[in-house]
Each structure stands twice: as C-alpha cells, then as structure tokens.
C-alpha positions in Angstrom: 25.9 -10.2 -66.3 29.1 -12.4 -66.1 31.9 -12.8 -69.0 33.7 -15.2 -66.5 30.6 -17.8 -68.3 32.6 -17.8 -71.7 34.2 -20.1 -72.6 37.9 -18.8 -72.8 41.1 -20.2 -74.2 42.9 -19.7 -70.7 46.7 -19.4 -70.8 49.1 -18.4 -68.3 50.5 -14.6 -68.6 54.0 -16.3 -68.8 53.2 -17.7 -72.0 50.6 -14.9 -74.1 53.0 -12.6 -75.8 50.9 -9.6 -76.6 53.1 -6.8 -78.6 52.1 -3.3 -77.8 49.7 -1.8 -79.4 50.3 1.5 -81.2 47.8 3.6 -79.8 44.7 4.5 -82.6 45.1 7.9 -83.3 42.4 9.5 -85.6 44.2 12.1 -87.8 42.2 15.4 -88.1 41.3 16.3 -91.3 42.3 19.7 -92.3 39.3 22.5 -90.6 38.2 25.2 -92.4 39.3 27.5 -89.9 42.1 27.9 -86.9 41.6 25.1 -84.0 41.3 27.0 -80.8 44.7 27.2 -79.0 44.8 24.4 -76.3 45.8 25.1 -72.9 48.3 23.3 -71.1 47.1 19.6 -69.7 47.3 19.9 -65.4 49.8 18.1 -63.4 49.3 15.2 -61.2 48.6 15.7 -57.7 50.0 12.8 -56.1 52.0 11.0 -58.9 50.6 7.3 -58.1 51.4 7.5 -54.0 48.7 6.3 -51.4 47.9 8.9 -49.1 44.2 8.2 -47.2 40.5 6.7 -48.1 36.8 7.5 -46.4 35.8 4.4 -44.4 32.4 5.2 -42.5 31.7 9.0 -42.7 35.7 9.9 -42.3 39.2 10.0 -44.1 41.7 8.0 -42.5 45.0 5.9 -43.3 44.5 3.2 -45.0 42.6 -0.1 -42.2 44.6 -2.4 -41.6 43.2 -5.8 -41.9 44.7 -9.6 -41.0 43.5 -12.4 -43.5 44.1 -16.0 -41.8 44.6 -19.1 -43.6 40.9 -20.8 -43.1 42.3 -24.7 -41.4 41.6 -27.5 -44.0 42.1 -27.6 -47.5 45.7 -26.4 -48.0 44.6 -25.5 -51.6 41.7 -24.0 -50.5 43.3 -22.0 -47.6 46.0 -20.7 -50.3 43.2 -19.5 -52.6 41.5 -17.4 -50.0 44.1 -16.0 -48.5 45.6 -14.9 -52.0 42.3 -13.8 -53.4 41.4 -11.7 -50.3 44.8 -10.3 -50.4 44.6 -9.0 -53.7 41.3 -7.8 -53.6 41.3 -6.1 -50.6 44.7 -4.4 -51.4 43.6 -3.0 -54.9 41.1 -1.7 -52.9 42.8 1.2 -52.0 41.0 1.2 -48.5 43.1 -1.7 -46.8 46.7 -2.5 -45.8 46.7 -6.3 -45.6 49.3 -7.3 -42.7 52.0 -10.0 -43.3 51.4 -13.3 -42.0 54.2 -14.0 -40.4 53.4 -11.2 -38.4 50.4 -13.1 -36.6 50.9 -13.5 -32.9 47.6 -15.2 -32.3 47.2 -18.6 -31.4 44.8 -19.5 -34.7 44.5 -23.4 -33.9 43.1 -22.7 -30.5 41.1 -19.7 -31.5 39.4 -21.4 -34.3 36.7 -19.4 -36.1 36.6 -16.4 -33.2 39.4 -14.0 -32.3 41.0 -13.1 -28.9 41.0 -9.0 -29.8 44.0 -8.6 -27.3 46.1 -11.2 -29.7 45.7 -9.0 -33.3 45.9 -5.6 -31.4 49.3 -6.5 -30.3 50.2 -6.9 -34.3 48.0 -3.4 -35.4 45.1 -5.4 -36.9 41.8 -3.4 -36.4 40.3 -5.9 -38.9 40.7 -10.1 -39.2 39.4 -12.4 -41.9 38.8 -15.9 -40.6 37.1 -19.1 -42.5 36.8 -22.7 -42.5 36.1 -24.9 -44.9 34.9 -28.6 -45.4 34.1 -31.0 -48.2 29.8 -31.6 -48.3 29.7 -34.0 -51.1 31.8 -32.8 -54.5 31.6 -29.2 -53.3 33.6 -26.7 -50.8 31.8 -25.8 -47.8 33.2 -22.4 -47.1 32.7 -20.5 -44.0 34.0 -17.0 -43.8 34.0 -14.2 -41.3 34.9 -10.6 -40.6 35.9 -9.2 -37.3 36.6 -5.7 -35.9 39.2 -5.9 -33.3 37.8 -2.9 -31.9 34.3 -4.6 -31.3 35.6 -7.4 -29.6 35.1 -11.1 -30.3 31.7 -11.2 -32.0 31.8 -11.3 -36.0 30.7 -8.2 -37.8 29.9 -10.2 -41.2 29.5 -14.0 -42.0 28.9 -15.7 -44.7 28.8 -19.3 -46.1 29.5 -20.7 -50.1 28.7 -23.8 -51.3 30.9 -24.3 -54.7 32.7 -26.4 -56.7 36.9 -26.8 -56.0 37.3 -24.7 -58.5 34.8 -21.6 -58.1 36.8 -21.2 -54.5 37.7 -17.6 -55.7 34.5 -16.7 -56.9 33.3 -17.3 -53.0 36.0 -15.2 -51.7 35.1 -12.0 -54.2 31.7 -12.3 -52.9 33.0 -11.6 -49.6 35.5 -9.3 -50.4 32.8 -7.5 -51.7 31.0 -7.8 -48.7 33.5 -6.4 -47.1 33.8 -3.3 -48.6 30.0 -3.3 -48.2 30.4 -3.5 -44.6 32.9 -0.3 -44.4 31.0 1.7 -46.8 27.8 0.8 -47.6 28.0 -0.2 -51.2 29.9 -3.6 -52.8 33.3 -4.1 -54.5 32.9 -4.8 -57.8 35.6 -7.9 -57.4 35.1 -10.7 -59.7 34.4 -8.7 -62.7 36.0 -8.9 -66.5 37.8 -6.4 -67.9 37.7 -7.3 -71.9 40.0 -5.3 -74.6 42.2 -6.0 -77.8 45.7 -6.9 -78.6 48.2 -7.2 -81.2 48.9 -11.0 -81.9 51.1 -10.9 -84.8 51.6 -8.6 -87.9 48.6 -7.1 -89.1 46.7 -9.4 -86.6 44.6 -8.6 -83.4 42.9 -10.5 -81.2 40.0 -9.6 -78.2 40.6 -10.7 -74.6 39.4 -11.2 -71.3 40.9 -10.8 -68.0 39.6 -11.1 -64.2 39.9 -7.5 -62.1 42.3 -8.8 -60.3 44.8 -10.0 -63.3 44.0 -13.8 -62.8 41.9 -15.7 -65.9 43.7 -14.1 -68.8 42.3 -15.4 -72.2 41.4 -15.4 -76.0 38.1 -15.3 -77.1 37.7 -16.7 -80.4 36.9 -14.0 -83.3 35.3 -14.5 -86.5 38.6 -13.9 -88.2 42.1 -13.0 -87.3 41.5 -9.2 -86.5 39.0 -8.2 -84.3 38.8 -4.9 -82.3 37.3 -2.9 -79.7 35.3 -5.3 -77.8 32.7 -3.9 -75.3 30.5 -6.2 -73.2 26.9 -5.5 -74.3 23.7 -7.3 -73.6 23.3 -10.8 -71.3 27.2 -10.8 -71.2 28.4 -11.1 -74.8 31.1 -9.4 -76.4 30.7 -7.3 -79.4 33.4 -6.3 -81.3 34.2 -5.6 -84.5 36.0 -7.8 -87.3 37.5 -8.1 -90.0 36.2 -10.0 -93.3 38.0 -10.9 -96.2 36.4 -8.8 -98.5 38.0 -5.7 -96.0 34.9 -5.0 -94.5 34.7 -4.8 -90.9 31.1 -5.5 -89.2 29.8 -6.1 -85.8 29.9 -9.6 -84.3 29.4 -10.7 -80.3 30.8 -13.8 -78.7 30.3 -16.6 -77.9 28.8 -17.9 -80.9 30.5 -15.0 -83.1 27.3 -14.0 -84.6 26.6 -11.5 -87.0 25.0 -8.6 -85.2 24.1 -6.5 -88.4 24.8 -5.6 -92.2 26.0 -2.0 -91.9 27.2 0.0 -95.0 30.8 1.1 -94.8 33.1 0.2 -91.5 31.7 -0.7 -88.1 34.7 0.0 -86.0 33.6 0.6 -82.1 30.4 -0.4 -79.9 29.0 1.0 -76.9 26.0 -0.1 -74.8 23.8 1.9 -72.0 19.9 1.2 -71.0 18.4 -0.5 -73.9 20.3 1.2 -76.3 23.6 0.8 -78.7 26.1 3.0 -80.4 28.4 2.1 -83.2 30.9 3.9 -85.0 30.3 3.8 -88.8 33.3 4.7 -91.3 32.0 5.7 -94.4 33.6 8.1 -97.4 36.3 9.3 -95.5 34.9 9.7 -92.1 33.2 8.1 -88.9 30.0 8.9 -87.5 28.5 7.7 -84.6 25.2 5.9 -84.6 22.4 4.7 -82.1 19.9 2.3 -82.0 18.7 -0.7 -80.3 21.5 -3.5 -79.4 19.9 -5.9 -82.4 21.6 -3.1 -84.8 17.7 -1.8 -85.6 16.7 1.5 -86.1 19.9 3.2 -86.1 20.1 6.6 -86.3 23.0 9.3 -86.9 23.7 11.0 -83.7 27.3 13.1 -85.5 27.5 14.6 -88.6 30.8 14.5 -90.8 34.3 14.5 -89.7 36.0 12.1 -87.5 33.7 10.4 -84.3 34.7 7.6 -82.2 35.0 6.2 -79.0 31.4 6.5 -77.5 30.3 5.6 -74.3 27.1 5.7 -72.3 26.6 8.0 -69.1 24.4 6.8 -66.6 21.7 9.0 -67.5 21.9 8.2 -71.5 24.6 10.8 -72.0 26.8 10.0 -75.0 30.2 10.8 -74.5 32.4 10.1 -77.9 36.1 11.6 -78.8 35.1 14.3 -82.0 37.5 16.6 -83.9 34.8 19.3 -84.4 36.9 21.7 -83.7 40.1 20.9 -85.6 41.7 18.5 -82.7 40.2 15.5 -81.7 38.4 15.7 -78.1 35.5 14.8 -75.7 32.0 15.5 -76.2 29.0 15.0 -74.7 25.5 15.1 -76.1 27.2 17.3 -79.1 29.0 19.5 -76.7 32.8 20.0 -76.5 33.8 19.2 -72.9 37.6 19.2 -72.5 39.6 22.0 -73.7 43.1 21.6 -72.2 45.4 19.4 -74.1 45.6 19.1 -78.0 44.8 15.5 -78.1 42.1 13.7 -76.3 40.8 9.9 -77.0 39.1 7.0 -75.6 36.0 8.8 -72.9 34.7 6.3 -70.4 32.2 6.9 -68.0 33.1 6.0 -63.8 30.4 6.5 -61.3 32.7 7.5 -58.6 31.1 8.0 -55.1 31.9 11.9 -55.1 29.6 12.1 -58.2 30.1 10.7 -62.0 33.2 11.9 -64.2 34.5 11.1 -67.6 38.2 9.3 -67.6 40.1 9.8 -70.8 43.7 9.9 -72.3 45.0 12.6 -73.0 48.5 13.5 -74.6 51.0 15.2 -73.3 54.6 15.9 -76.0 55.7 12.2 -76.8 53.6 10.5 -73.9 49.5 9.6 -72.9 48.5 10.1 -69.2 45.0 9.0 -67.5 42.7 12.1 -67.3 39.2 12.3 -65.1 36.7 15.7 -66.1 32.9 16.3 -65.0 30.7 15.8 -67.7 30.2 19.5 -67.2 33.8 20.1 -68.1 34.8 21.1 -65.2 37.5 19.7 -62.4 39.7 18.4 -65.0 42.1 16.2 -62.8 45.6 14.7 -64.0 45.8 10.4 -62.6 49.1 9.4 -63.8 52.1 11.7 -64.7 56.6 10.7 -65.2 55.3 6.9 -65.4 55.8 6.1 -68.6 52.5 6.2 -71.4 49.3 5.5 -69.9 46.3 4.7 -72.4 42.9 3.6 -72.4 41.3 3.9 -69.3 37.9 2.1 -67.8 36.0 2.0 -64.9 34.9 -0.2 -61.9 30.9 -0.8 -62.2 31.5 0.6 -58.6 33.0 4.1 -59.6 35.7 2.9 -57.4 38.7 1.7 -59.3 40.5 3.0 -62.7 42.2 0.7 -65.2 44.6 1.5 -67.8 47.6 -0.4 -69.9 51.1 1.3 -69.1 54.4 1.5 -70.8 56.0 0.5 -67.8 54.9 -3.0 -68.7 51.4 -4.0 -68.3 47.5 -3.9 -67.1 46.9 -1.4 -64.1 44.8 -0.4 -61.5 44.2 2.3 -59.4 41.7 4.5 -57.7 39.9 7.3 -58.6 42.6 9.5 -57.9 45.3 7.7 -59.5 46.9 6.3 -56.0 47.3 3.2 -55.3 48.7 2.0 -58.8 49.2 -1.7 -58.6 49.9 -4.0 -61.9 47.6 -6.9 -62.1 49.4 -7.9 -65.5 51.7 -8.2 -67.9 49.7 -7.6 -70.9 49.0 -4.5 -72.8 46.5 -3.5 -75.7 44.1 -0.8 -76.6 40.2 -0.6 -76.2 39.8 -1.4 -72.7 36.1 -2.0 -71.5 35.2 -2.7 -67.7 32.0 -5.7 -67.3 29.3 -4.0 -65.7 30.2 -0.3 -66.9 
C-alpha cells in the first residue's frame, strides 16, 4: 500500500501556512453519578534525550555510521547522502558522522573501503554507492560495510529508477539497513496523512513523507474535511463536510462517496478486513463496525460520547469513551487508562518489546505523548516541559512515534520519546501513520 501514488498538490513547507489546530475535545456530558478521582499522569523518564538502542542481541550507544557521496551525478549523490542521513538519524539507532570528517581517500577507494582509513574517524559503519545513467533511468549501486569486518560488503543492493524516484531507492536501503542490524525493516518511505486548519471555518487533509519531505493537499470533496485514515489499496478516507451540514465518509483519490450514513460520520479506522466509523447522532457518537464498503455496520458503543478508534493487531478496538464521566481509552469495552482526567486520540504501535497503545493525555493547561499496554498496565510518560504535544501515531514498524508540537511543528521520536527530531513545520490534528 503506497499514498506516495496520489496525486498531491506538492508545495514547499515555506510556503503552506497551516494555523494550529485547536485540539477536538469532546465535552462530557453530565454522569449520573461521581467520575472516579483520577490519579496523577507519570513523569517522563528522559525528557526527549538519546541515551542507548539494542543493535544485535545488546544495548549500546548509538553506531556510528559514514554515508559517502556515491561519484557521478552531483544531484544524485546530494539526494543519497541527504536521504540516508535523515533516515538513518531518525532512526534512533545511528549517529551519522560529518563529512568533512572523512579521512579516506574515496576516489581511489571507489566502491570498497580501506577499514584502517574510517577507523581513524570512529566509523564502525560506511555507506558507499555509485551510480550511472542506463537509458532514461538511474543505475544505483549501493553498499554497506562494517569496519569491523574488514573490506568485504555486508549488504548490496542495486535500483533501477527514474531521476526522480532517487529517494525512493535510498529508503529501500535504509530499510535494509536497519534490517541488517536487527532483523526486521525500517518503515522509511512511508506517509503520514492528518488534517489542518486552512482558513476560518476551513480544513483541509494532508500528506507528508516520514521523513518531512513531499508535503501536500489532497483534494476534498468540499472545503472541510477531517480525520483522514489510510484504509484499503492506499486511499484516504476521511470525512467531509456537505452543504446541507452533513458530514459523510469519502476516500481519495476520486473523492468518492463511501456510504449514506444517518446522522454525522466524523472518524474512520481500518484493521483486517474490517472498518469503524464514528457516527454522531441525537447528541452523541457511537462507534460502528463493518466492512470497508460501509456494509453491515454494526453498533459496537452504546450512548454517550465515543471516538477516536483504532485497530489492534489482533482486532482489538481501542476508542477514547467518557463511560465513566471523563473521556478515556478503552479497549474491546473496557476502560484501560486511569491516571489523568483527560485522555484522547489511542493509536496502536507494534513496538519490538511487545504492542502498546500511544495516546494524549492532558496534563493542567498542556497535552503530552502517553504509551499504556493494552492491558493497562506500564503507563509511560514520552514528552514532558516541551510545550503541547498531541495526536500521536505509529511507525508500521513499532519503531518510531509521531506527534505535532507546540514548539512548532511535525515530530518524531522513538518509542521512548528520545530522539525527538522535527521533520516539519506543520501542525494539525488527526494524525494517521500508512501501514498502521
């Protein structure tokens, strides 16, 4: 499944003014009886700072790894270096050394290594390429060494793709890379899609690579549209607004009409073969599941305020509910978090120490990023004295977390909330992860 095939309105970041968003926040109706007293929301454990990641069977300081600008191209050679730069440093497993650091003689060297020549600089690990023109495409050769194992390549690979697919190549072997280390692929070259405010009264749904390049509008069926999640053979559902103040669900390209649904649909989920909307009707929103073409939907909640649901990867529903007189996470119709008085936005992340629910969560006047088993357990704190943090999602590798930030933008981080680098300048609300 690929969002990068849409067609998108591509602008630069420079020029897309998105306003914040003010955050959704479903107001409890009043509960029949006392909410249960909240307890307080747990502190961070290492406020955004990168301490150490497992690499083959260990934890150690982050590998430090030498990228080399592939001879050729100049283009080219820019685009993988900058591309396997980023990638590898939102990573969180890889400190990428500065070129100018380089002590090797590259020319002579060509596509091996002398070991001796990157020790001398603390490279353990060295990127090399080459690339050539076979007809109207890039030939691209690339290649990973371990200085340790001496001159012999550990991993190569070889694209052919068009000039402008270049970085598509190099987040293939990225992902490689990380492969190599730790026996399962990045997920670089993945979409992240949400929503943002474009004027007054006015929202749009957007799409932007995991590494903050390919920012862009997709066009809606009208001038609001909200809460985008990428659903079957990589469309985008979301819902929008009609004239006559209805809101139903559509998916793009083509900005189809998925279903006629009585009342509001105003969020989508998608896991397996199956589909989840939120429907507002008389007052309050109730979740509802059925098969992706909107058939056979059935009512999962009952009454109140439901919303935000997302699929487990066993078919668990997670949604945000106010059941119990303060809106929080639920699973399968069970209350899960009960610390903090205001929880939103559950998203599942099938992290390599076992799956885990990320959510908001708020804290006085500010959000922070939140990770809990889907037991309820283990409830972990990811950002904390960083401004508001909102609307997390999830690497389809389990590996990566990203959220929009008051301090001005789109982030990501690792599971643990280390590692926090802005890939953008952009903020909005309803942030969905391709893949997960």
């Amino acid at each position: 499944m690929q969002v990068s095939r849409f067609a998108y309105l591509v602008l630069p970041a420079a020029c897309l003014v998105l306003a914040t968003s003010a955050i959704a926040q479903p107001s409890a109706p009043a509960a029949s009886g006392a909410a249960p007293a909240a307890s307080a929301l747990p502190a961070a454990a290492n406020n955004g700072a990168v301490t150490s990641v497992v690499v083959s069977g260990g934890a150690r300081a982050l590998f430090k790894i030498a990228i080399a600008p592939p001879p050729g191209d100049a283009a080219v050679a820019g685009s993988v270096v900058e591309t396997a730069s980023r990638d590898l440093t939102l990573s969180s497993m890889f400190q990428v050394l500065d070129a100018k650091s380089f002590t090797a003689n590259l020319e002579r060297e060509g596509l091996a290594i002398d070991p001796a020549s990157w020790r001398t600089v603390g490279a353990e690990g060295v990127v090399k390429g080459n690339s050539s023109m076979r007809g109207t495409n890039v030939h691209l050769e690339l290649r990973l060494y371990v200085v340790s194992r001496g001159s012999d390549a550990v991993l190569k690979k070889e694209y052919d793709v068009a000039p402008g697919a270049v970085r598509g190549a190099v987040h293939q072997f990225d992902n490689e890379v990380v492969k190599y280390f730790t026996g399962t692929p990045a997920s670089f070259g993945t979409r992240l899609v949400f929503s943002a405010t474009t004027g007054r009264g006015q929202k749009g749904v957007f799409g932007v690579d995991s590494d903050g390049q390919g920012l862009g509008r997709m066009q809606a069926v009208s001038n609001v549209a909200l809460a985008p999640a990428v659903g079957p053979g990589g469309a985008v559902y979301y819902a929008g607004g009609l004239p006559d103040g209805s809101y139903q669900l559509f998916k793009y390209p083509g900005n189809t009409q998925v279903m006629k649904q009585a009342g509001l649909v105003f969020g989508v989920a998608f896991g397996g073969s199956k589909m989840a909307v939120v429907v507002s009707q008389n007052g309050q929103s109730d979740i509802w599941t059925g098969s992706p073409d909107g058939a056979s939907l059935t009512k999962t909640t009952q009454g109140g305020l439901n919303t935000h649901p997302a699929f487990g990867p066993a078919g668990q529903l997670a949604y945000v509910s106010n059941a119990g007189g303060n809106p929080q996470i639920y699973v399968d119709g069970k209350r899960v978090s009960f610390r903090g008085a205001y929880n939103m936005a559950p998203v599942w992340c099938n992290d390599p120490e076992g799956a885990k629910i990320l959510f908001m969560g708020r804290d006085g006047g500010t959000w922070d990023i939140f990770s809990i088993d889907p037991s309820g357990g283990n409830m972990k704190r990811l950002t904390q004295d960083q401004g508001s943090n909102t609307y997390p999602a999830c690497s389809p590798d389990g590996r990566s977390v990203a959220f929009f930030s008051t301090r001005g933008g789109l982030y990501i981080s690792n599971t643990q909330g280390q590692n926090q680098q802005k890939i953008a300048s952009v903020t909005g609300e309803s942030l969905r992860w391709e893949g997960n």
